[in-house]
C-alpha positions in Angstrom: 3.0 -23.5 -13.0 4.5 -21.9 -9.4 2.0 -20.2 -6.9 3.1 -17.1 -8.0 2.3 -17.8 -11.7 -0.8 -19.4 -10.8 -1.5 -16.2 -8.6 -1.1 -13.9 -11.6 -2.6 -15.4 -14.3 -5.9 -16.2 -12.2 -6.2 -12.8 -10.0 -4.6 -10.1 -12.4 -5.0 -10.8 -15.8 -4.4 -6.8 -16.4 -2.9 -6.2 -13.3 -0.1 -4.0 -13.5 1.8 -4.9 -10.3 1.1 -7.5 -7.8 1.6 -5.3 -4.7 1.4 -1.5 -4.5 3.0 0.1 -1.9 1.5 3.2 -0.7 3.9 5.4 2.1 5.4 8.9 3.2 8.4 9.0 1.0 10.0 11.6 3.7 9.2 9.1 6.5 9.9 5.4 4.6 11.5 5.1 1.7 15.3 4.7 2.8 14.2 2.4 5.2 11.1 -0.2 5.5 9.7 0.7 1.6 13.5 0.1 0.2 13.6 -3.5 1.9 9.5 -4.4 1.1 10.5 -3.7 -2.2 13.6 -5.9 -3.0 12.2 -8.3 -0.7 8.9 -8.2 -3.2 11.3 -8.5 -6.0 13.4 -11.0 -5.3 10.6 -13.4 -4.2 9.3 -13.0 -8.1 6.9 -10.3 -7.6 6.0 -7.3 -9.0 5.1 -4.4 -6.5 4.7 -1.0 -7.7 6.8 1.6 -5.8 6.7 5.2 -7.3 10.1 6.0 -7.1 11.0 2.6 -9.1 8.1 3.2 -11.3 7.2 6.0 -12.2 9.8 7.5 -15.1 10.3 11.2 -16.9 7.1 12.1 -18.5 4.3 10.1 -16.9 1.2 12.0 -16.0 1.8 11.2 -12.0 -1.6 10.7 -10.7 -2.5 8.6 -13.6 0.0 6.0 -13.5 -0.9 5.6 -10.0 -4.2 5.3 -10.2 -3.5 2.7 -13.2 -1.2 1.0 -10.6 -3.7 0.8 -7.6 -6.9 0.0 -9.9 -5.0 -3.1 -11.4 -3.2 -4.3 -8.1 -4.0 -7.3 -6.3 -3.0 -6.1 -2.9 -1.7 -3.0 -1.2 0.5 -2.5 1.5 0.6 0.9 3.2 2.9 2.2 5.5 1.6 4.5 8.1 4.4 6.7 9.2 4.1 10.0 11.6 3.9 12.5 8.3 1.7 10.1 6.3 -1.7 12.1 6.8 0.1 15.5 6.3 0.3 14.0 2.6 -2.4 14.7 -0.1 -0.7 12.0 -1.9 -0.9 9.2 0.4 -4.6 9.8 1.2 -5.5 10.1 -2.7 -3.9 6.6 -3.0 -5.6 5.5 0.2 -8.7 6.2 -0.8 -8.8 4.5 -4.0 -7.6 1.5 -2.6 -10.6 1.7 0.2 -12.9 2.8 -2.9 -11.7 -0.2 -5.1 -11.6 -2.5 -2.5 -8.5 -3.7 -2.5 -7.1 -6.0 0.2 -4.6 -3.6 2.7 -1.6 -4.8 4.5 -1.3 -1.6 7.4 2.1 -1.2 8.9 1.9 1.2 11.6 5.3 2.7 11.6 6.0 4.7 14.5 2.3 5.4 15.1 -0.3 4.0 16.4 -3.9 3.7 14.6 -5.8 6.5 17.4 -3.1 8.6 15.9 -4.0 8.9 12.5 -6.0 12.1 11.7 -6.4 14.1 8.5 -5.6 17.6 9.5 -7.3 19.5 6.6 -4.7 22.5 7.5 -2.0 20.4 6.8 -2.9 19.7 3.1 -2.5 22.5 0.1 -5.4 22.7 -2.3 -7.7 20.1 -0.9 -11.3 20.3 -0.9 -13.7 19.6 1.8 -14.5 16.9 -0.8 -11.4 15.5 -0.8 -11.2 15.9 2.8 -14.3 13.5 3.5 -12.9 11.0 0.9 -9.4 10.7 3.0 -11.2 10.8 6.7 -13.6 7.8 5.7 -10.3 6.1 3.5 -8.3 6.4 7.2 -11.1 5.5 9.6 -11.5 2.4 7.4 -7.9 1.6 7.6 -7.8 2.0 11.7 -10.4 -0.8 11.6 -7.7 -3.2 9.5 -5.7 -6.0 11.6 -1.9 -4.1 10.9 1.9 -4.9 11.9 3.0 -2.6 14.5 6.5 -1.2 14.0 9.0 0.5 16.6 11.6 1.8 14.8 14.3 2.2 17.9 13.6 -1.5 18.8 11.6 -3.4 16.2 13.4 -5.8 14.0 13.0 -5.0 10.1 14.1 -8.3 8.6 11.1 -9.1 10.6 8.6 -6.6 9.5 9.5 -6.9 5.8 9.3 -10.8 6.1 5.9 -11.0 7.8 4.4 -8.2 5.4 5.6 -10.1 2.5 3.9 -13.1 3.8 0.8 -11.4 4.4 0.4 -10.1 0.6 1.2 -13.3 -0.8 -1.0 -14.7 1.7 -3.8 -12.5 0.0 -2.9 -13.0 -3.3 -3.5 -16.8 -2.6 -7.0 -16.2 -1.0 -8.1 -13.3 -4.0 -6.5 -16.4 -6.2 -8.7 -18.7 -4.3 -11.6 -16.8 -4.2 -11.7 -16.3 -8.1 -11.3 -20.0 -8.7 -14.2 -20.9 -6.4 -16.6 -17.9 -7.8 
């Protein structure tokens, strides 16, 4: 049995997707999500990206939540737009809320930058808005790539935040067999 079999047999037993990928379609998806994915993909595992997975006639916030609660990791791209989205933040926090390990990629921003602007969100509550402030000043605190999109290299990024998810699969893998 492969390290990736291993990995999903031991950690995710129900898991619907090894990796969810959270991110600002506007700002990511043609570009740094797109690559993640295949990359994900074509290394044997099975990330959750909505537009791939999410088809006609699913009820949209449940699949995702589904999605998130039975990941093993996350990665989430930070982009300039992605706190203007009430989507992004409801996925965020329910990744900080489940406890599920994060892979940030700071794309174009820089972690100081990232404020929830509760303007800048239709219908949110004051509720909502202290779930998505604690879910972001938690995710400032998390070790992330940096990304420069006028200079960076995304082979680059995409390869290293690969790396990093399997890298915590293996350790949540880990873990369970040691508990």
């Amino acid at each position: 049995m492969g390290l990736r079999t291993k990995i999903w047999h031991n950690v995710a037993g129900s898991a619907t997707c090894d990796v969810f990928i959270n991110h600002r379609t506007v700002d990511t998806t043609r570009t740094v999500v797109r690559f993640l994915y295949d990359h994900l993909k074509q290394r044997g595992y099975k990330p959750f990206l909505d537009a791939e997975n999410l088809r006609p006639g699913d009820r949209l916030m449940d699949t995702i939540d589904k999605s998130i609660r039975g990941c093993n990791v996350a990665v989430t791209v930070f982009s300039p737009r992605y706190c203007d989205s009430f989507f992004c933040l409801h996925e965020l926090s329910l990744l900080v809320k489940s406890k599920k390990p994060i892979i940030p990629i700071f794309y174009d921003v820089k972690p100081w930058q990232l404020r929830v602007m509760g303007s800048g969100i239709l219908s949110c509550s004051q509720k909502d808005l202290k779930r998505f402030n604690l879910a972001i000043e938690e995710a400032k605190c998390l070790v992330g790539l940096p990304f420069d999109s006028s200079k960076d290299d995304w082979s680059e990024l995409v390869r290293k935040a690969s790396n990093a998810a399997m890298s915590k699969m293996h350790e949540e893998s880990s873990d369970e067999q040691n508990a």
